[in-house]
py3Dmol code that shows the C-alpha trace and the ligand (Angstrom):
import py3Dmol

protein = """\
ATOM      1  CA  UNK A   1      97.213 102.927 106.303  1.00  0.00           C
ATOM      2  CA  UNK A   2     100.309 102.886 103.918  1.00  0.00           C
ATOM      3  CA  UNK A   3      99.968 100.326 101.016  1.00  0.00           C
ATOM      4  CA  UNK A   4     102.767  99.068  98.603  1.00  0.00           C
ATOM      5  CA  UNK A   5     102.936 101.130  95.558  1.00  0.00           C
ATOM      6  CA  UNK A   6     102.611 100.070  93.024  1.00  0.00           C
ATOM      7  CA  UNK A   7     100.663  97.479  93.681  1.00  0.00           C
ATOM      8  CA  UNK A   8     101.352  93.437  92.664  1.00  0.00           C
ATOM      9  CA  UNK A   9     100.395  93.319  89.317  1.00  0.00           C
ATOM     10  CA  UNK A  10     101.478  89.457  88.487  1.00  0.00           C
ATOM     11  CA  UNK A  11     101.747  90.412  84.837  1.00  0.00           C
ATOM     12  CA  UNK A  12     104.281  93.914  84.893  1.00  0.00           C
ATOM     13  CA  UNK A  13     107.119  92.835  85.027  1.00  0.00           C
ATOM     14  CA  UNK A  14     109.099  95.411  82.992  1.00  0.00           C
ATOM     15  CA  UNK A  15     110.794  97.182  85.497  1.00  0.00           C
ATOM     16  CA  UNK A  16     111.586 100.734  84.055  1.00  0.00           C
ATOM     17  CA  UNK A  17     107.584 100.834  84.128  1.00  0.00           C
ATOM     18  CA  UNK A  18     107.097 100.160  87.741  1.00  0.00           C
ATOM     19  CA  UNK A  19     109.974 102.394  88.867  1.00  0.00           C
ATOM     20  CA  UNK A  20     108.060 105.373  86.871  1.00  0.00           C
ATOM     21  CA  UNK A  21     104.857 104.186  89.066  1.00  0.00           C
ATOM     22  CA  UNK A  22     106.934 104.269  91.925  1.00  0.00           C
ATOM     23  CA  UNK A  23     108.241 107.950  91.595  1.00  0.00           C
ATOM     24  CA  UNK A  24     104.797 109.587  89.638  1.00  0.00           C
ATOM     25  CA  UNK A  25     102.888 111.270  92.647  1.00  0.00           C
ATOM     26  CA  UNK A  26      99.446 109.984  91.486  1.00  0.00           C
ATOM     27  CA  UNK A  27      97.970 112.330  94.265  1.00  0.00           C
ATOM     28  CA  UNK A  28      99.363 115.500  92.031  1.00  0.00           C
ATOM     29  CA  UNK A  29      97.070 114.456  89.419  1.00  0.00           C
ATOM     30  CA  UNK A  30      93.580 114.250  90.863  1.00  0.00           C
ATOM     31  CA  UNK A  31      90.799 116.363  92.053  1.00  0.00           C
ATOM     32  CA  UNK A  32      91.445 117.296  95.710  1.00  0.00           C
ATOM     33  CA  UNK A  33      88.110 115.528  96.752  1.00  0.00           C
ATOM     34  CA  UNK A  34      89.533 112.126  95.261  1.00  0.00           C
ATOM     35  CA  UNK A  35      92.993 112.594  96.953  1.00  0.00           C
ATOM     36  CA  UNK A  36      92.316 109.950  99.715  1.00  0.00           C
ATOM     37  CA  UNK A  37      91.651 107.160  96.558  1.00  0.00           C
ATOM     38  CA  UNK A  38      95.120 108.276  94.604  1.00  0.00           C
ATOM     39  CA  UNK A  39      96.855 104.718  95.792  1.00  0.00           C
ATOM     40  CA  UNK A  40      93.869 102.776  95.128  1.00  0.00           C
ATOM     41  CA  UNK A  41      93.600 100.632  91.278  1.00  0.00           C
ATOM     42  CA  UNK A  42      90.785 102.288  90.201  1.00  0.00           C
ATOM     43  CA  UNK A  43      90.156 105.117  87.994  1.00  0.00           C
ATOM     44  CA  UNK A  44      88.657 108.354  89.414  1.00  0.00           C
ATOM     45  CA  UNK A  45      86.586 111.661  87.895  1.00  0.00           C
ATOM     46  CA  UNK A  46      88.756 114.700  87.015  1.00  0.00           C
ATOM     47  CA  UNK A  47      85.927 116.674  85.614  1.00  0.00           C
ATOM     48  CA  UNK A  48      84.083 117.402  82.391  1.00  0.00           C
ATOM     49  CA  UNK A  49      83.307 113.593  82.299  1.00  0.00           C
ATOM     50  CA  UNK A  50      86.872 112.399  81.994  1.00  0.00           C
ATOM     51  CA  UNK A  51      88.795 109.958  84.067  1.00  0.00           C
ATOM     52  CA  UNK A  52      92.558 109.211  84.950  1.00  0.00           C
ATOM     53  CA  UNK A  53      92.878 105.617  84.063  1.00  0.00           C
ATOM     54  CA  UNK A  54      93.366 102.932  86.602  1.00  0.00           C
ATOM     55  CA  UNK A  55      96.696 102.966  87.480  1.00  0.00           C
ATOM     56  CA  UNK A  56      97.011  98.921  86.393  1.00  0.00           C
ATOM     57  CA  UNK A  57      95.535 100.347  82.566  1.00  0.00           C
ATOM     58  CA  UNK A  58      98.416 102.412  83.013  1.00  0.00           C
ATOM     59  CA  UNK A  59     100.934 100.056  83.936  1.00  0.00           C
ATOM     60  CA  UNK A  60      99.659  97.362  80.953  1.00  0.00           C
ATOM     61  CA  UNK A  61      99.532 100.057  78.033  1.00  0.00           C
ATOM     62  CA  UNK A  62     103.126 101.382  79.067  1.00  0.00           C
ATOM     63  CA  UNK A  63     104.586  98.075  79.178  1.00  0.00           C
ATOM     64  CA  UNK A  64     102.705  96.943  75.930  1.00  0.00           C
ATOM     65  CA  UNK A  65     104.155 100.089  74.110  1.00  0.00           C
ATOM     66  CA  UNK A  66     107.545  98.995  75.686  1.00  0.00           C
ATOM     67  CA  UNK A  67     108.964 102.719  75.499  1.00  0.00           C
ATOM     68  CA  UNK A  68     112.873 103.262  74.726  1.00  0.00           C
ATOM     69  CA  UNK A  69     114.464 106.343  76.342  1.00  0.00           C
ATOM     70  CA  UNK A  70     115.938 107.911  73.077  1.00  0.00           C
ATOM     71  CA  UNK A  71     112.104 107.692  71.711  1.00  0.00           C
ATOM     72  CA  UNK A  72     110.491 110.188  70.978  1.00  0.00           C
ATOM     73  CA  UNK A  73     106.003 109.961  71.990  1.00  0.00           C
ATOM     74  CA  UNK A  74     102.642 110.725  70.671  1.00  0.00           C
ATOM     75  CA  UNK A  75      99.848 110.794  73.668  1.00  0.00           C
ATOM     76  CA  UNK A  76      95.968 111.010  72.537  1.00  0.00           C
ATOM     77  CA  UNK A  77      93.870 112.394  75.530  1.00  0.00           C
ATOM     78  CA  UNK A  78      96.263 113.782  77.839  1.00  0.00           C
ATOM     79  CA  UNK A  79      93.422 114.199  80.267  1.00  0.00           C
ATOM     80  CA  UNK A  80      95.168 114.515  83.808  1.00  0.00           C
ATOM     81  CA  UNK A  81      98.738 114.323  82.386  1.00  0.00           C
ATOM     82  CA  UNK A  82      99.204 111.320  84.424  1.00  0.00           C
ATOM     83  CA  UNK A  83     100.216 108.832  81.508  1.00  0.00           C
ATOM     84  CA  UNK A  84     101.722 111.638  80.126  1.00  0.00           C
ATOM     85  CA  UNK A  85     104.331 111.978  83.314  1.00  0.00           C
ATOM     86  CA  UNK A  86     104.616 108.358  83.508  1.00  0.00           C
ATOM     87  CA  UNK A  87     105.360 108.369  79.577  1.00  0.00           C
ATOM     88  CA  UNK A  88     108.253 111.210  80.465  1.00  0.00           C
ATOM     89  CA  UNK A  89     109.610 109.213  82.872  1.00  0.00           C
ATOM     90  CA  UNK A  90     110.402 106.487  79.800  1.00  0.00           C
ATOM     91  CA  UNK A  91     110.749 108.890  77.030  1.00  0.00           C
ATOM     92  CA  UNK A  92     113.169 111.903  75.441  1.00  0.00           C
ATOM     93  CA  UNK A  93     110.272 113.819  74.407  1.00  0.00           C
ATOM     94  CA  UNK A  94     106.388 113.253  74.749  1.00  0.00           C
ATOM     95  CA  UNK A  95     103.985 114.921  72.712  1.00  0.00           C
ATOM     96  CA  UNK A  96     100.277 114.831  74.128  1.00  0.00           C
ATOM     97  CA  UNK A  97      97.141 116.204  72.271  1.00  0.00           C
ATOM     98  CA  UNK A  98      93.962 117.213  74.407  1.00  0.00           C
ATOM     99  CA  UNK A  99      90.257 118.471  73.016  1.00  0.00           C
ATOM    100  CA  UNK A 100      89.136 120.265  76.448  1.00  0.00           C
ATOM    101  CA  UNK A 101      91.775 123.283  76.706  1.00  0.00           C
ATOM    102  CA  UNK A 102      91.037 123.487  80.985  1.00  0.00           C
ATOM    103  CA  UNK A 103      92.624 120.141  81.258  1.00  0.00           C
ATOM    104  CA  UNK A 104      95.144 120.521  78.986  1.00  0.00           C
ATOM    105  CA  UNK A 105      96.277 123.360  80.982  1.00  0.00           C
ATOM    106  CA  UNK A 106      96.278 122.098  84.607  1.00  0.00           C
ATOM    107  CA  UNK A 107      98.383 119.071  82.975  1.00  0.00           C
ATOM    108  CA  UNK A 108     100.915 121.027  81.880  1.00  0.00           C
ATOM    109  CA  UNK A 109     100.775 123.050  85.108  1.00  0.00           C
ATOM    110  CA  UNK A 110     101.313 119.784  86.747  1.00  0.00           C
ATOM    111  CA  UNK A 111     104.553 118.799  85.059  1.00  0.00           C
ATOM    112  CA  UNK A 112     105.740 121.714  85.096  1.00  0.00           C
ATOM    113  CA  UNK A 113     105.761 122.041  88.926  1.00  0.00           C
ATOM    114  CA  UNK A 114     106.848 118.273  89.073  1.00  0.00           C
ATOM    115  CA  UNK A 115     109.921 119.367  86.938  1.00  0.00           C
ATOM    116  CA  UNK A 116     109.578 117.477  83.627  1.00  0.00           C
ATOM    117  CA  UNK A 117     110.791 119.916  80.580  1.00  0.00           C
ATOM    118  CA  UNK A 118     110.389 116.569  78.097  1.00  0.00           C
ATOM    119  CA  UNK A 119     106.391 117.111  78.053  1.00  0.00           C
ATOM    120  CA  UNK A 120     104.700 119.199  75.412  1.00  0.00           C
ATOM    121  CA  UNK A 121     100.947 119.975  75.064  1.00  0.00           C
ATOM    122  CA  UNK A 122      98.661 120.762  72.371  1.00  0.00           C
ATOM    123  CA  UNK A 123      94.690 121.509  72.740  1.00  0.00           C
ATOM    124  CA  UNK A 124      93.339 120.022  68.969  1.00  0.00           C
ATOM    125  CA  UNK A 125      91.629 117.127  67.406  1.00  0.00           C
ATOM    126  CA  UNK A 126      93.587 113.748  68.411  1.00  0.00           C
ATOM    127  CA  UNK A 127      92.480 112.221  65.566  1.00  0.00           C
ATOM    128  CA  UNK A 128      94.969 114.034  63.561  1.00  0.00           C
ATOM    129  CA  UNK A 129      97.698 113.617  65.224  1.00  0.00           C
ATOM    130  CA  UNK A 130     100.494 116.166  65.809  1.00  0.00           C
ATOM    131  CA  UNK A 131     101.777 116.413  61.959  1.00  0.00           C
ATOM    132  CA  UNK A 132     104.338 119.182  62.863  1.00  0.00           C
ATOM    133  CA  UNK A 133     106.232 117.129  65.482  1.00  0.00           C
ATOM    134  CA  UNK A 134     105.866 113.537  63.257  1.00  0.00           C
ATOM    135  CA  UNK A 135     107.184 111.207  63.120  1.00  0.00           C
ATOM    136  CA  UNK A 136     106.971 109.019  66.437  1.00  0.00           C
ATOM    137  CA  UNK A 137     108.286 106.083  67.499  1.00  0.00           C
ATOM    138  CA  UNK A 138     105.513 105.349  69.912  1.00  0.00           C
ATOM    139  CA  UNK A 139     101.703 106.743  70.241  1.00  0.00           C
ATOM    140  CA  UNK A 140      99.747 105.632  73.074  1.00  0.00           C
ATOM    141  CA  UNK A 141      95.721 106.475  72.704  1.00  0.00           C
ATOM    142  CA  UNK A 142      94.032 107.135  75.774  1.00  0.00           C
ATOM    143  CA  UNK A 143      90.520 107.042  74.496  1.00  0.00           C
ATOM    144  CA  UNK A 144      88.673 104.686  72.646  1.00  0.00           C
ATOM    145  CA  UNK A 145      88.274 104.898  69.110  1.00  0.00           C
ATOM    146  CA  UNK A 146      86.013 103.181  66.441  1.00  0.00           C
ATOM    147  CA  UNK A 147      88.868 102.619  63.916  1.00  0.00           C
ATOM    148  CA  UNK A 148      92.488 103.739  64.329  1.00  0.00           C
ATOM    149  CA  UNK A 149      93.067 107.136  63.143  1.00  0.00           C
ATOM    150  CA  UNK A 150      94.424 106.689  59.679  1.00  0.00           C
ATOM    151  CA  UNK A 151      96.896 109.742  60.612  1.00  0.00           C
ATOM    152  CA  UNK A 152      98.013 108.282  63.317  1.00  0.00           C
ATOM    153  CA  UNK A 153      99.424 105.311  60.923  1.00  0.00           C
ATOM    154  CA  UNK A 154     100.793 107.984  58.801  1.00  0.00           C
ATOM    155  CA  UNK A 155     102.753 110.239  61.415  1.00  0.00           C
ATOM    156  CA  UNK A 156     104.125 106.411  63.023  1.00  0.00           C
ATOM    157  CA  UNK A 157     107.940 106.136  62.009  1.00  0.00           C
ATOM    158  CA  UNK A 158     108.930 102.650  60.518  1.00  0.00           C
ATOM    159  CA  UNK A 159     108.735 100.009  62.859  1.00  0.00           C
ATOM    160  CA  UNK A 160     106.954 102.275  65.567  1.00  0.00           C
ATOM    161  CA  UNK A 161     104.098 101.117  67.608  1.00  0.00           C
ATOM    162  CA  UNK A 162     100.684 101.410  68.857  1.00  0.00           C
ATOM    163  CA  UNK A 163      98.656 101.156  71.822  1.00  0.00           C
ATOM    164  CA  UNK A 164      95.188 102.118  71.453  1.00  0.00           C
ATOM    165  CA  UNK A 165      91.735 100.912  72.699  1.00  0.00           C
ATOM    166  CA  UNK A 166      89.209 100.108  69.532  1.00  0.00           C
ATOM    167  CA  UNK A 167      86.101  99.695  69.616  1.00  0.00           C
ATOM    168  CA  UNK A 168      82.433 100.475  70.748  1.00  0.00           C
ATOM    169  CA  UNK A 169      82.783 103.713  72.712  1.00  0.00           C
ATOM    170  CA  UNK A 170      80.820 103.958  75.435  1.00  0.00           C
ATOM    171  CA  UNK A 171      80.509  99.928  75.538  1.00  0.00           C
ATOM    172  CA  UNK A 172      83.804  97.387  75.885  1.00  0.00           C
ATOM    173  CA  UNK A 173      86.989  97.884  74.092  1.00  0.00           C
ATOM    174  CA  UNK A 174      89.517  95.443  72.859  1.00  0.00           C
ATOM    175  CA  UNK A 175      92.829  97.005  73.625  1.00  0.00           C
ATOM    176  CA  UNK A 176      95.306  96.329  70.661  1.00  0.00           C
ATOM    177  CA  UNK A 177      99.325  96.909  69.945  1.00  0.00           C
ATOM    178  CA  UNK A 178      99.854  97.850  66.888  1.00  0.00           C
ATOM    179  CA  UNK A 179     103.145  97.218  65.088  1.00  0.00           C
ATOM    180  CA  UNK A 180     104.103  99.405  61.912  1.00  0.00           C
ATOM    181  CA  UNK A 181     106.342  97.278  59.465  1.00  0.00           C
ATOM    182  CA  UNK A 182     107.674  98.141  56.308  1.00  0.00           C
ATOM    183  CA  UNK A 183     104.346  97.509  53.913  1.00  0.00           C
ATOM    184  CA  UNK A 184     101.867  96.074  56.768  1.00  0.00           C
ATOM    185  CA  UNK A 185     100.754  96.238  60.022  1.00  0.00           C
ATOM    186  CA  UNK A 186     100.485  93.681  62.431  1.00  0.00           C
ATOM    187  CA  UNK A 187      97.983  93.751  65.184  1.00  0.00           C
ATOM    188  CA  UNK A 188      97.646  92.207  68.791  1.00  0.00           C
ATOM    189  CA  UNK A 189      94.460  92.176  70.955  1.00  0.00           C
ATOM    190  CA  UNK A 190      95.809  92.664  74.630  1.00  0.00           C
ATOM    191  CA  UNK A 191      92.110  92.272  75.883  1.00  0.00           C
ATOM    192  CA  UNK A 192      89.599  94.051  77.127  1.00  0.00           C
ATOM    193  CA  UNK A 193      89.332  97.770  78.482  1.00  0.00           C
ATOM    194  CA  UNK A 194      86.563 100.547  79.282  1.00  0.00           C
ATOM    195  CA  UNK A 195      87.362 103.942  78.103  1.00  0.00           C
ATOM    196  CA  UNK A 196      85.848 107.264  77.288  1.00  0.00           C
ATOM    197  CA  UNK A 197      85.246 107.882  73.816  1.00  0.00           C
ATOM    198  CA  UNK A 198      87.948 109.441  71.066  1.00  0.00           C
ATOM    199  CA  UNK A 199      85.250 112.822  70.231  1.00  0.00           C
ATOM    200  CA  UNK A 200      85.095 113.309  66.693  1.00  0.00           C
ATOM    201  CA  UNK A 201      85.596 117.330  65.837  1.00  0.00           C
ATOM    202  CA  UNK A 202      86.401 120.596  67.391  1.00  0.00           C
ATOM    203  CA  UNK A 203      88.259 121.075  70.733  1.00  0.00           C
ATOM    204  CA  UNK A 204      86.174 122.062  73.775  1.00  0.00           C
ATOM    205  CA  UNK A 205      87.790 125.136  76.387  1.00  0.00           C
TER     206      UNK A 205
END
"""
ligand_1 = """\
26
SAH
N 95.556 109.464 80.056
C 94.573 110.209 80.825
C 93.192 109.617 80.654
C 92.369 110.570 79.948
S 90.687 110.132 79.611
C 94.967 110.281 82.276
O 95.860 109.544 82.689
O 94.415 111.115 83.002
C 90.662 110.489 77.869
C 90.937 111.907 77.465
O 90.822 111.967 76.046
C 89.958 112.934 78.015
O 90.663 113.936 78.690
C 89.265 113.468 76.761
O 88.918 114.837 76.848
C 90.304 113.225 75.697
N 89.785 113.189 74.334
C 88.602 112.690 73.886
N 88.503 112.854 72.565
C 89.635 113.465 72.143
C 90.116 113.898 70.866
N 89.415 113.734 69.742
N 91.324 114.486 70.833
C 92.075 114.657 71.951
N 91.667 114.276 73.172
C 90.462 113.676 73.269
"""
view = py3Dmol.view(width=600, height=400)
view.addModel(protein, "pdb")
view.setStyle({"model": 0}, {"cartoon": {"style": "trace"}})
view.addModel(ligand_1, "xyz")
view.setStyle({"model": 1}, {"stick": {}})
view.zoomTo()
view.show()
């Protein structure tokens, strides 16, 4: 049975995002037992207890971050390098910081062989950011987090943005935008999300 892809989502409408949902293979980025779900809106295992988000989660946070194509982007949890394709799609560059070191890998594997030479990928401690690469005019956070990493605010250029999930995490999360302005921050809650947990300390292999 062939399905529209992406699906009707009555609230993307930003159209640079759905034509990077259109041309990701989602199938190149899961477990070849979960293949036969790759078109469906949910998320699915990839091992180690991590997920690729719902492709709809996707869709929201990359419209929310609202991604220029001279930008340059931070990624926390790179996980199956989905986000992170869809991300290089929008992006010049996209930077993309994993704890477990096996999935790291395969993601860069994967877009590799899918082509993109934008993507860049780093096995550490998300909560610090990437210092070496700062700053960035987006971050998207792909795990939730009690607070928002205070390096993250530091390595965000002036007048960057964002998207991360806060709260309890292995609970409900309130998915906020966050926009950096000159002396403040102003926040938005987008609503609410389930994600694994930001892990505090030391990366996994
Ligand atoms: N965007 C991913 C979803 C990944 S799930 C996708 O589309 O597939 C969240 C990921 O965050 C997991 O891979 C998990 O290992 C990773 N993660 C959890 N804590 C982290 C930390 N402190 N630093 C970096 N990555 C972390």
């Amino acid at each position: 049975m062939s399905e529209a892809w992406p699906p009707f989502w009555p609230d993307i409408h930003d159209q640079r995002v759905l034509d990077a949902i259109a041309v990701v293979p989602r199938e190149a980025f899961v477990p070849p037992e979960y293949r036969r779900w790759a078109h469906a809106d949910e998320p699915l295992p990839i091992g180690s207890g991590q997920t690729i988000s719902q492709p709809y989660v996707v869709a929201l946070m990359t419209q929310a971050l609202a991604v220029a194509p001279n930008q340059r982007v931070l990624e926390i949890g790179t996980g199956s390098g989905y986000q992170t394709a869809i991300l290089a799609e929008l992006a010049r560059e996209v930077y993309s910081v994993e704890r477990i070191a096996w999935l790291a890998r395969l993601a860069e594997e994967r877009l590799d062989d899918l082509g993109y030479r934008n993507a860049h990928f780093r096995v550490g401690d998300g909560h610090l950011g990437w210092p070496e690469q700062a700053p960035f005019d987006r971050i998207m956070v792909t795990a939730a987090a009690a607070i928002i990493p205070p390096a993250l605010i530091d390595q965000l250029a002036a007048n960057g943005q964002i998207v991360i999930p806060v709260g309890q995490p292995y609970g409900v999360q309130d998915l906020y935008l966050v926009w950096k302005q000159d002396d403040h921050a102003v926040e938005r809650n987008l609503g609410a999300v389930r994600f694994v947990p930001l892990l505090p300390g030391q990366p996994e292999t």
